[in-house]
N, C-alpha and C positions, 0 to 999 in steps of 0.2 A: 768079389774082392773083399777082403778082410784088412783091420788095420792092425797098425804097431804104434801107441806112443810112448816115448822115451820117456820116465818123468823120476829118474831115480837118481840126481845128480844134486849134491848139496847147494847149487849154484851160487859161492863165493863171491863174485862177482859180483853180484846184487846184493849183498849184504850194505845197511841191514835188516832190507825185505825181510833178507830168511834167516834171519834168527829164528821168527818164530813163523814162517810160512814156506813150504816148498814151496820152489821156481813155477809150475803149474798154476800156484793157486794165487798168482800175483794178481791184482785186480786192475782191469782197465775198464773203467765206466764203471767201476761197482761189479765186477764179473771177472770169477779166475782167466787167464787167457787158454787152460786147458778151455775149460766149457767153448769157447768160439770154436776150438777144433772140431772139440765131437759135433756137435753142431752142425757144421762144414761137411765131413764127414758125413753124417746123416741127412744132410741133402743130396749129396750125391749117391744115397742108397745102401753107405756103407754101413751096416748092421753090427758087427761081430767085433769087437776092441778089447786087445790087450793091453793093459798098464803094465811097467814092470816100475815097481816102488822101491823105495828107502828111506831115505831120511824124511822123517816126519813123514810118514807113510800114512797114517791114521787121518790125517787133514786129506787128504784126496779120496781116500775109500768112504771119510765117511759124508763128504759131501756128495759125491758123482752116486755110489752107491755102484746098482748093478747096470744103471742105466736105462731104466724105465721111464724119468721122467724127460726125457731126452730121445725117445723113440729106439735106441741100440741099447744092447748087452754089454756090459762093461765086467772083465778078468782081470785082475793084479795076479802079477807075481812077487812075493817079497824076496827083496835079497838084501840077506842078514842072518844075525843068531838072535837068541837070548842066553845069556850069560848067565854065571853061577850067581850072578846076584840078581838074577830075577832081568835084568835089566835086556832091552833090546839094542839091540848094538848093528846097525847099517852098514851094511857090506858091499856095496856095487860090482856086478861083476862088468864092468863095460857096456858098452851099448850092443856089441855085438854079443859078447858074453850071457847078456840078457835073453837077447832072442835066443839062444841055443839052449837053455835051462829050460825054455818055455817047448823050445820044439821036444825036446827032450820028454820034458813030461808028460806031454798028452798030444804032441803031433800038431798043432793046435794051426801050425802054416803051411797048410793043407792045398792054400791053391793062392793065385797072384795076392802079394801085401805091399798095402801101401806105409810106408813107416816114415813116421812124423817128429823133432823132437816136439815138446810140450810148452816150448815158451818163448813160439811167436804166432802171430796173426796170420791168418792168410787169407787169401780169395783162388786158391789157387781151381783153375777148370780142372779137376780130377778125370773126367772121362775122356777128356781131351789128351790129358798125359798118360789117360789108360791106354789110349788108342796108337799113339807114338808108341810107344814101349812095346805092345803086341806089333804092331808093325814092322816094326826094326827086328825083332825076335833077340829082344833082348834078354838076357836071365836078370838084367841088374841094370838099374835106372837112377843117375843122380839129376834130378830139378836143377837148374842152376838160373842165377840172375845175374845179368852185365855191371857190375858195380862203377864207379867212378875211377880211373887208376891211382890218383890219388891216395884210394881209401881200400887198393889190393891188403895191403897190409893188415887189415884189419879182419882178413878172411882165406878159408882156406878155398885156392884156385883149384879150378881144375885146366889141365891141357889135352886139346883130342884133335883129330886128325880129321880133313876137312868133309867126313860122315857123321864124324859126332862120336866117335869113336872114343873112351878114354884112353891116353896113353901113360898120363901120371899127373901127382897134384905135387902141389908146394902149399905146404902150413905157413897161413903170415907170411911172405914173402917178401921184403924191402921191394919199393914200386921198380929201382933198376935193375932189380931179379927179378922183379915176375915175367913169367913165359903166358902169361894170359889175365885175363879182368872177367873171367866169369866164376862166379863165388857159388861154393857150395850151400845151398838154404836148408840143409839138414832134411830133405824131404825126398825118401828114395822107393821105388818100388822094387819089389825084388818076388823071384819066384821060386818054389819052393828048395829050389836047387842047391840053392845061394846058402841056406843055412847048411847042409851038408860041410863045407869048406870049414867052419867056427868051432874051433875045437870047443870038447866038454869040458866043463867045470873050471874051467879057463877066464881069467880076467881077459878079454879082449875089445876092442875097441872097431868102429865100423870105418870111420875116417882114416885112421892112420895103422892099421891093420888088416879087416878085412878089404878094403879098397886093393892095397898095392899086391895083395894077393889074388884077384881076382883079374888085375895086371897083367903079373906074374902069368898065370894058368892059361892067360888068351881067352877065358870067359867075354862070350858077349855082352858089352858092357858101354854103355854109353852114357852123354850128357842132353840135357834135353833142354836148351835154352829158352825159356818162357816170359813174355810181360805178364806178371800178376804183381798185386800188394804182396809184399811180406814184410810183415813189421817184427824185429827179430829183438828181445830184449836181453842181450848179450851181457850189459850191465848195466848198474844202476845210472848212469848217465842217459844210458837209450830209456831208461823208463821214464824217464822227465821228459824225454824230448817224444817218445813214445802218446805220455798222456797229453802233450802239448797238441803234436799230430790230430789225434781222433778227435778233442774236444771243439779242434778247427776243421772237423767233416771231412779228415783226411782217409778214412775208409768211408764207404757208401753203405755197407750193412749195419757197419756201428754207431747207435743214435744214443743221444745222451738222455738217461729216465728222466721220469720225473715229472710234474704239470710245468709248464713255458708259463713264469708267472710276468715276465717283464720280458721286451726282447733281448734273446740274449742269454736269459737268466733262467736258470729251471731248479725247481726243490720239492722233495719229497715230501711225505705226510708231516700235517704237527711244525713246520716249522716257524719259530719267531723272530720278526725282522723288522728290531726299532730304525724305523724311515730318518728319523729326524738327522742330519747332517751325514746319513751316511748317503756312499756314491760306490755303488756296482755298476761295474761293465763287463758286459760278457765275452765269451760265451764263461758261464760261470753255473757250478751244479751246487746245490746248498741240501748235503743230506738231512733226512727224516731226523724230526726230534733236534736240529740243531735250532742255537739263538744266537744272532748276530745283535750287537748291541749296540746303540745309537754312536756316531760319529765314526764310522768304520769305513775304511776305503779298501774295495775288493776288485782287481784288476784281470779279466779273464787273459788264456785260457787258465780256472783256477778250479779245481775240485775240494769241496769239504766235504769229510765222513762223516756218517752219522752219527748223532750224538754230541758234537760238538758245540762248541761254543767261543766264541768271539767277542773279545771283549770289546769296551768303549774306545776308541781312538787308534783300533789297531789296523794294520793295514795289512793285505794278502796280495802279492804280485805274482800271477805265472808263477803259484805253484799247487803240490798235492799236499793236501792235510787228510793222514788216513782217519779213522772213525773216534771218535771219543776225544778230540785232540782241543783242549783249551790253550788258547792264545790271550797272552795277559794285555792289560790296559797300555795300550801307547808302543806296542812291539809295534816292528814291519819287517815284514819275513817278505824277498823278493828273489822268486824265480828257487824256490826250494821244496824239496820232501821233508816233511815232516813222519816219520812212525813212531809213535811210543814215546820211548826217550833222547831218541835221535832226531837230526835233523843231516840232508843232504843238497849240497847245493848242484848246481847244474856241471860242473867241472868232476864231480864224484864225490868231494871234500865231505866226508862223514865228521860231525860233530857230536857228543853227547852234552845235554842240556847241564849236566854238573860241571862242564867246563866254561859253560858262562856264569857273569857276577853277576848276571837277574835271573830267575827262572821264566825264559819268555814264552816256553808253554808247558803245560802237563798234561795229567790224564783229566779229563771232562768230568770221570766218574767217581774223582779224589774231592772230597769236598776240604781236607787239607789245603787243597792248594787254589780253594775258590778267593775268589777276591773276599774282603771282609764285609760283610752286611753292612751298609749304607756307607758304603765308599765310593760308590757311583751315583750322583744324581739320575733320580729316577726321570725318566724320558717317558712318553707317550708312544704307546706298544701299538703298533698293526699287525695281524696276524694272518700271513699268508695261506 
């Protein structure tokens, strides 16, 4: 088996992760959520992986590389130009479009693929959904998960007939139109066949193109209803709720780094934490090289990035502060994302910091914007 994943979508949605990160390289516990894939993947023995990139395509090639340190080979394909000004300009052709560039080139889906997209978690049993798939003798396989109906809307359904058969989806569908509550988890197997059908050079899309034509044709095609985790980071809201989950042992493979220096509480190398009046509660990670500064109240689930720093009397509530991120004297940031110059709260509400009248955090690595030398009574340091 060979894989496909998706990783070539600006993913808007999560902005303002991706200003400056593709949707792949989002981090959960300090780790892109691509890397859990391949990962995954390479537990169940799958070797061979294509990427097909774009936007900010350099960030995934040049962390993943070819895939040596991860036990598989790793392939990008880019799609895009460069321009008369030198410049690289991001062209997606689809998800389905993707794969057909790639078959195109070099044949490369040669025998069953498993195709992923790149920006959610899973535990899914792959051999178990190999085994369905051959079974049934399907050419084309959608994963699916029973969602709440509630929360149809929020997902594209699928409908199939009582073998599992597809017969059609509905994108988002209002709960008193949906004709079903099993959601597409973007994870499909397909056999070589299947790309024949996706025209060349063609923007096309897998969900709302290649599907209804595979409908269409009467291709053997089904849904394969499965309990596994998938933890799906669709937007910036699910990344909050996302980093909330895992940091409360809501996956069993994903453990939070770091030495366990207090229950609850874990931090990487180097870092300093004036005890005096401050009150941590976990579960709470305190990256490498950060300083928490005496009278600080920190409320898990909470992540700080490396590098950071925390001023005297500030408070941190259920939420993610990415790396380098100073939080001034006497802030309380509760239940938010902090990146860069942004701030996001749990409803999605993007903030940038020049909208507020105090600067209540900056860059850690700005000494601009450090508090001023002996503006803080010096406290008595323990160094975890």
């Amino acid at each position: 088996m060979k894989a496909m994943i998706l990783a070539a979508g600006k993913g808007t949605r999560v902005r303002p992760l991706t200003y400056d990160l593709p949707k792949p390289m989002i981090p959960i516990l300090g780790k892109p959520v691509m890397a859990y894939l391949i990962e995954h993947l390479a537990k169940y023995g799958v070797r061979d992986i294509m990427v097909n990139v774009s936007y900010l395509h350099e960030k995934i090639e040049e962390y993943f590389g070819d895939g040596h340190q991860f036990g598989v080979q790793i392939g990008y394909s880019f799609e895009g130009y460069t321009n008369n000004e030198g410049e690289v300009v991001p062209q997606p052709l689809g998800s389905a479009g993707g794969m057909k560039k790639i078959q195109d080139f070099g044949g490369f889906f040669d025998e069953t693929t498993i195709v992923m997209c790149g920006d959610a978690v899973i535990d899914l049993d792959i051999q178990s959904a190999l085994f369905e798939h051959k079974r049934k003798g399907a050419l084309a396989s959608i994963i699916t998960k029973e969602v709440p109906w509630e929360k149809v809307s929020d997902y594209g359904v699928v409908v199939t007939d009582k073998d599992g058969r597809i017969q059609a989806f509905q994108e988002k569908p209002r709960q008193d139109q949906a004709l079903s509550n099993f959601a597409s988890t973007g994870i499909y197997i397909f056999e070589p066949a299947v790309l024949d059908l996706i025209p060349t050079d063609t923007v096309f899309d897998i969900g709302s193109e290649l599907f209804p034509l595979l409908v269409e044709k009467g291709i053997p095609f089904f849904a394969q209803n499965r309990k596994f985790n998938w933890i799906d980071i669709g937007s910036v809201k699910d990344f909050w709720s996302v980093s909330q989950s895992v940091m409360m042992g809501g996956l069993a493979q994903m453990h939070i780094p770091g030495i366990q220096i207090e229950e609850g509480i874990w931090a990487g190398l180097n870092t300093r934490i004036e005890w005096e009046d401050t009150v941590i509660e976990g579960p709470v990670y305190i990256g490498a090289g950060t300083h928490i500064e005496a009278g600080c109240k920190i409320i898990g689930p909470t992540w700080i990035g490396h590098g950071s720093h925390i001023c005297a009397g500030a408070q941190i509530i259920r939420s993610v502060l990415f790396e380098y991120t100073r939080i001034a004297v006497d802030v309380q940031l509760e239940e938010k994302i902090v990146f860069k110059e942004y701030s996001v709260d749990r409803s999605g509400t993007m903030l940038h910091v020049s909208e507020l009248a105090t600067k209540d955090w900056s860059n850690a690595r700005d000494r601009r914007s450090a508090p001023a030398e002996g503006s803080i009574e010096k406290r008595k340091v323990s160094v975890a």
